[in-house]
N, C-alpha and C positions, 0 to 999 in steps of 0.2 A: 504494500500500500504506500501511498506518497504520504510524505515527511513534508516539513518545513525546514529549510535548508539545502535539500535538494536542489537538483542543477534537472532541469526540467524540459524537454524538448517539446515544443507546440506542434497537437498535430495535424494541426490546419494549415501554417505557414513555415511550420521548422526551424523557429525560430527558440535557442535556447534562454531560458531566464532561472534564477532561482527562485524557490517556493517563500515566500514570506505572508508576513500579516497582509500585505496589498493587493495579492492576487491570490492567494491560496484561503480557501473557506472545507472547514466541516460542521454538519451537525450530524445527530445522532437519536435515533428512541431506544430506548428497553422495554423488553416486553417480556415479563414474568407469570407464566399460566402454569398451572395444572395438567392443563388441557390439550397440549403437544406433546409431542416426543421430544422438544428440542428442550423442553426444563425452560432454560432462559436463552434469548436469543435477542439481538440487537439490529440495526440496520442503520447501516453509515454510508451517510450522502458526502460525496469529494466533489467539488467545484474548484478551476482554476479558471483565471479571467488571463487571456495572453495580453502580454506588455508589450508587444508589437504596435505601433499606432495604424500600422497597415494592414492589423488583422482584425486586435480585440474581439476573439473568440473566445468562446466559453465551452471549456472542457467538464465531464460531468457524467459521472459513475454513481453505480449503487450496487456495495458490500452489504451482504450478510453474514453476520458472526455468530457462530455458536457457540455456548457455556455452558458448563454442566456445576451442579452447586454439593459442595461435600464438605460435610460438617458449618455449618452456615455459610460459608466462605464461598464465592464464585471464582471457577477456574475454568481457562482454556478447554474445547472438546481435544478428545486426545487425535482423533483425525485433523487438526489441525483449526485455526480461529476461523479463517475465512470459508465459509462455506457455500456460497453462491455469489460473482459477481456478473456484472451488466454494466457493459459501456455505453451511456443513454446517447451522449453525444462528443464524439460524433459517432455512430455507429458501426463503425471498425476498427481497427488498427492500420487501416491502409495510407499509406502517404499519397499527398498528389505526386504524378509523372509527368516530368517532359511529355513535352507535343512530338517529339523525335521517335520516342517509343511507340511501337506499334498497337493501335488498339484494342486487336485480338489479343496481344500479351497483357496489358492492361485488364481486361474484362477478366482473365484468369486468375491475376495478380491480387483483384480486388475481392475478386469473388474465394480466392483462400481465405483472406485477411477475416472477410465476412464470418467466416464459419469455423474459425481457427476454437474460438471458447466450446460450441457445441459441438465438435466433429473434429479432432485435430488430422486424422487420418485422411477425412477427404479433403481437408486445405492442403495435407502434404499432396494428396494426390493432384490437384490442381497446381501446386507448386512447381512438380515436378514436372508436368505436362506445359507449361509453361518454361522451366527453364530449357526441355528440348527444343521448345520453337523459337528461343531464340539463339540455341546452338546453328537450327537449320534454318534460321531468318539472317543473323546477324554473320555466322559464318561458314555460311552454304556449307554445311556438313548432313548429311541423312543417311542413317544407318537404322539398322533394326529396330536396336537398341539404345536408349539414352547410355548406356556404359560405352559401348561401342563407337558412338558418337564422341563422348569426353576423352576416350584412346586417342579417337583418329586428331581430335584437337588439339592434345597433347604433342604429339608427334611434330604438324604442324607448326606449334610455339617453339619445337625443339630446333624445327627445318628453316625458321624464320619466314614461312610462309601464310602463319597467320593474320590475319585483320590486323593492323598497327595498335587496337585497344585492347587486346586480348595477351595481357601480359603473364609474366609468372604468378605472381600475386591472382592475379585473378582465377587460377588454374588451383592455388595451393587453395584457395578457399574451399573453389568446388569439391576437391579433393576432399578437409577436413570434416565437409556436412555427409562427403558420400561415406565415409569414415565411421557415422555416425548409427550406433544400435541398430533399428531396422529399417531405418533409410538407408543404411548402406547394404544392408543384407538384402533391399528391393531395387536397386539400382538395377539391374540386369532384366527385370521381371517386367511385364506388359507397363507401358505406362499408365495405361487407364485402369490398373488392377488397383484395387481399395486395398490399403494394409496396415496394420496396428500397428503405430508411433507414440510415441511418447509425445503430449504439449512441446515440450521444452524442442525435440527434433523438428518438429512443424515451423516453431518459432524461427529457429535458425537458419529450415530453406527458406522461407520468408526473407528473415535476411537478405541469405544470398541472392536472392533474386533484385533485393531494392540496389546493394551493392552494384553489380554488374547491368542494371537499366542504366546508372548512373557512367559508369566506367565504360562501358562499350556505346550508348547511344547518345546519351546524353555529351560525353568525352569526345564524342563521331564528329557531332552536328556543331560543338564547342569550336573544332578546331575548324570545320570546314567555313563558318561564319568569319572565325578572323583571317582564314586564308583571301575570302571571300571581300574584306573589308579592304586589306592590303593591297589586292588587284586593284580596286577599285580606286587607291590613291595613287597607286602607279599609273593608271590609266588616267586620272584628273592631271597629273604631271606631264606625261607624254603629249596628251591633245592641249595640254596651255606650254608647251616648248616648239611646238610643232606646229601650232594653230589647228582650231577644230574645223576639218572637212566638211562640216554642214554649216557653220559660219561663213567660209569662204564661198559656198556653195550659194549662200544667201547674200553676199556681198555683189558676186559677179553679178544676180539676177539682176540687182538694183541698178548697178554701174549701168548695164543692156539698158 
């Protein structure tokens, strides 16, 4: 759960702030029955207001906590305090994406984030079906297999014949998530095959996925824009040393 003091990332605009009395609010009910199974149970509302002046959104969850009461005294359940939570707003964990990313990847992207709390298994599996397409979007690679596919790009990074954004780091990531319990033990398996992950494994192809939008597309369209800028001063240069052919072109008509 968020703290005060915390270094806080918005996830509206991504913009970091730390949690204080000025943007960070909770409150809280107790509810003490008979009449549950839960003995005593509480419900805690998290509100953060972003410090962005270009965003000032409002973040906003709702924690259920359960207690169990032994000998008067109220203690932690032993499954753990938090017992149900719900991110009201905004309703995923998805970041916005560059306009570079493709929207097919995107729809996938979001729709894991969407479903990561009730289903971790099918965000992995969307995750995963997603990071293939932009193995085979980003660097024309199609194989069987999503394993088969991360071999042959491999290889490629080794040959120097990958995409210029497709670095090492980018390769050791994929690596460490494919590494990872039964995401990596399903790496080789149908991609569209549903299979038991852990939250935490779901969470972190999420990650990697947000990582490498950034690194490969986002990185793509970054550089092609200031290549794109540069030409265009070289070329403001060239036509005022040379004079502009359609100037001249409109000069001669006049002279006629």
């Amino acid at each position: 759960m968020l703290k005060e003091g915390e270094n806080w990332q918005c996830p509206y605009c991504s913009h970091f702030q730390v949690l204080s009395d000025a943007n960070f609010h909770t409150a809280s009910e107790w509810i003490a029955s008979d009449l549950n199974r839960h003995d005593i149970h509480r419900y805690l509302i998290t509100a953060v207001e972003c410090m962005n002046p270009n965003c000032r959104e409002i973040y906003l969850r709702a924690d259920f906590l359960d207690y169990l009461r032994f000998n008067g005294n109220v203690h932690h359940s032993s499954n753990g305090m938090r017992k149900l939570s719900f991110l009201l707003r905004p309703n995923s964990i998805a970041k916005p994406q560059h306009s570079s990313v493709p929207s097919v990847l995107i729809t996938d992207y979001e729709e894991a984030c969407l479903i990561i709390s009730a289903s971790p298994k099918a965000a992995a599996t969307l995750a995963r079906r997603c990071l293939q397409g932009m193995i085979r979007d980003f660097c024309k690679i199609s194989k069987t297999t999503l394993h088969a596919e991360i071999a042959e790009l491999t290889k490629q990074v080794a040959a120097g014949t990958a995409p210029r954004q497709v670095s090492e780091e980018s390769l050791e990531a994929i690596d460490s998530v494919r590494q990872l319990g039964n995401i990596g033990a399903h790496f080789e398996a149908d991609i569209n095959l549903i299979v038991d992950v852990e939250p935490e494994e779901a969470t972190a192809l999420i990650s990697l996925i947000e990582l490498l939008f950034q690194e490969w597309y986002v990185a793509r369209f970054e550089r092609q824009e200031r290549l794109a800028k540069v030409k265009a001063i070289a070329q403001v240069k060239k036509d005022t040393r040379n004079g502009d052919p359609a100037e001249e072109d409109a000069a001669s008509t006049d002279n006629a």
